[in-house]
TORMI-763845 format. One line per field, with one value per residue (C-alpha): residue number from 1; y, x, z. Coordinates in Angstrom, 1 decimal, decimal comma. Example, Ala and Ser with C-alpha at 12.3 -4.5 7.8 and 13.67 -1.06 7.14 Angstrom:
<rs>
seq: c(1_2)
c2: c(-4,5_-1,1)
c1: c(12,3_13,7)
c3: c(7,8_7,1)
</rs>
This chain:
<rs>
seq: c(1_2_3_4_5_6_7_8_9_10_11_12_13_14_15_16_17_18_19_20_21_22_23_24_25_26_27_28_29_30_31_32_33_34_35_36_37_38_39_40_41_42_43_44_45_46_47_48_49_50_51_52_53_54_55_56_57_58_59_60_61_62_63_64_65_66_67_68_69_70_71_72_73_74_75_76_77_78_79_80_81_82_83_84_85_86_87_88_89_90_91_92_93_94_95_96_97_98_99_100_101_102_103_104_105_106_107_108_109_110_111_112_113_114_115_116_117_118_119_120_121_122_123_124_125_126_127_128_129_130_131_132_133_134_135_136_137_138_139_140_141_142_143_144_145_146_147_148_149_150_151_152_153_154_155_156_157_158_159)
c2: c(-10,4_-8,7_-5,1_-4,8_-2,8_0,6_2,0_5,2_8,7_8,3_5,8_7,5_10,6_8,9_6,6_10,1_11,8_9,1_9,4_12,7_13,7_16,0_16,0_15,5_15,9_14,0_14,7_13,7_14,9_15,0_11,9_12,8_12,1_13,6_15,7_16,2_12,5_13,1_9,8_6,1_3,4_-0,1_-2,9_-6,3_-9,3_-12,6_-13,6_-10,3_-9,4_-5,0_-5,1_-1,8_1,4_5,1_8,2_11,1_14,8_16,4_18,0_14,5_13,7_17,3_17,6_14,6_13,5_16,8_16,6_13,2_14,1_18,0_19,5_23,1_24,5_26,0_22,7_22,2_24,7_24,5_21,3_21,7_24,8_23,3_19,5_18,3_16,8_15,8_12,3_12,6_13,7_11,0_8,5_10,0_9,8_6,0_5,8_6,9_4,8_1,2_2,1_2,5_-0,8_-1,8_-0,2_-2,9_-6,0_-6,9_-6,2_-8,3_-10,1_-11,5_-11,1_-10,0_-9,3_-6,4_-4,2_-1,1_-1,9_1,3_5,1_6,2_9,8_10,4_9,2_5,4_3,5_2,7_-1,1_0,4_3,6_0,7_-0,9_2,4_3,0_0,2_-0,2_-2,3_0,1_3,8_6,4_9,7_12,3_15,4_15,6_19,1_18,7_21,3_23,7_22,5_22,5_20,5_17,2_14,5_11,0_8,7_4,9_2,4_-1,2_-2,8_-5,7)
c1: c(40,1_41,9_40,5_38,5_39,5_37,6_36,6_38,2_37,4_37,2_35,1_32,2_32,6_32,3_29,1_27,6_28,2_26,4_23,5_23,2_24,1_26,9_30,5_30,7_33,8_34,9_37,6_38,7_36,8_37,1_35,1_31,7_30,9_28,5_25,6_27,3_25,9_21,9_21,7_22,5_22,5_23,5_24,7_24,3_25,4_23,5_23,1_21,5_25,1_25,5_29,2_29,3_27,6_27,3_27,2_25,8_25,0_22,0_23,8_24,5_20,6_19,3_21,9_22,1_18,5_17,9_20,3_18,9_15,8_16,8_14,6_15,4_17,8_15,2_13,9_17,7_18,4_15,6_16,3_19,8_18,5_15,6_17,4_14,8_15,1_11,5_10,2_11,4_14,8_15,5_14,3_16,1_19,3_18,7_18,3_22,0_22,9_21,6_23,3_26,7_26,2_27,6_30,9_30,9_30,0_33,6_36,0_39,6_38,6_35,2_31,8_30,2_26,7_25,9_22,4_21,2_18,6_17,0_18,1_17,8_17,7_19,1_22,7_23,5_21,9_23,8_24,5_25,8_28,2_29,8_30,9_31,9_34,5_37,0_36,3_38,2_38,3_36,9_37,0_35,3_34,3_33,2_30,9_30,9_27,7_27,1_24,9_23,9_25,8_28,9_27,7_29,9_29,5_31,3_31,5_32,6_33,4_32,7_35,0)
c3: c(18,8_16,1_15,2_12,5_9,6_9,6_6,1_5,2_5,1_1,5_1,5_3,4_1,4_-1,5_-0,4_1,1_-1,8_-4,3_-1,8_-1,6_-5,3_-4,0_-3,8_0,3_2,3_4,9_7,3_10,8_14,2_17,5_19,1_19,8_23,5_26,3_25,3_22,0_21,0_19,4_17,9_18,2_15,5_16,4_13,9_14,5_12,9_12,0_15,5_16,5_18,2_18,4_16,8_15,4_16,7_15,1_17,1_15,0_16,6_15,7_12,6_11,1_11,4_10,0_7,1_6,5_6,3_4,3_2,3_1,1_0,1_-1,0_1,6_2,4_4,6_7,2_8,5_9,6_10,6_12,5_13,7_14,8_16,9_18,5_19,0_18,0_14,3_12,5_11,7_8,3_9,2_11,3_8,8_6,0_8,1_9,4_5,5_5,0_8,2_6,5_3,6_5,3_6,2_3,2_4,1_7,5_5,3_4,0_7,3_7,3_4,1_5,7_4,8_8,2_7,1_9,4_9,3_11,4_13,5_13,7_14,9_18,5_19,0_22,3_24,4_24,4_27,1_30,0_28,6_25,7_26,9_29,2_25,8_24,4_26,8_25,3_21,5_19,2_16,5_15,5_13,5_13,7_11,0_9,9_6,9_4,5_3,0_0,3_1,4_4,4_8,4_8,9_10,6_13,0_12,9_14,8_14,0_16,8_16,4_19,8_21,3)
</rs>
């Protein structure tokens, strides 16, 4: 299997930024692994195959989320301190998640047609780490969201 083309740095700082209504920047980060991994997204294709998978930390999901819907800094804050992001958080950032989607949907020339299914918060499951260990393609990030905390995201294309 050939690896799949990853979208670019660029690219997710630009789709971020139009989400958000920000200028967001994106840069490279260390992979996110262990404990540091708060949440779990999993793409699938047509056939209901998981061929891509996000790592966020709990940063990604607070800032994020907030960031989407402009709510104030102290529920992140908040958040980031207690683990523990809120309902709306975590659907704000599955929000940002689907969207990104469309960053996966053109790979190597090919329409692949990928969706999130929905946002875990939490590690992988076992099934899932086991995959992890081998990818065919990844790229890892750091997200400078105006006015909120720095947030990691990394994005894993599974063989």
């Amino acid at each position: 299997m050939v690896a799949p083309v990853m979208p670019s740095l660029e690219a997710f700082g630009n789709l971020a930024g139009m989400l958000v209504g920000k200028k967001v920047k994106t840069t490279k980060a260390a992979p996110l692994v262990g404990p540091s991994i708060r949440g779990v997204a999993t793409y699938v294709d047509a056939t209901g195959a998981v061929i891509f998978v996000a790592l966020t930390d709990v940063a990604f999901i607070a800032s994020m989320g907030a960031a989407l819907a402009m709510i104030p800094l102290p529920s992140v804050t908040e958040a980031i301190r207690s683990g523990k992001p809120s309902d709306v958080l975590v659907e704000n950032a599955y929000e940002v998640l689907n969207v990104a989607a469309s960053l996966l949907n053109d790979v190597e020339g090919a329409t692949v047609h990928v969706k999130v299914t929905k946002l875990d918060i939490g590690a992988p499951t076992a099934e899932l780490a086991k995959r992890l260990i081998k990818p065919a393609a990844r790229i890892d990030l750091a997200f400078a969201i105006p006015g909120y905390p720095d947030a990691r995201l990394s994005l894993v294309a599974l063989s």
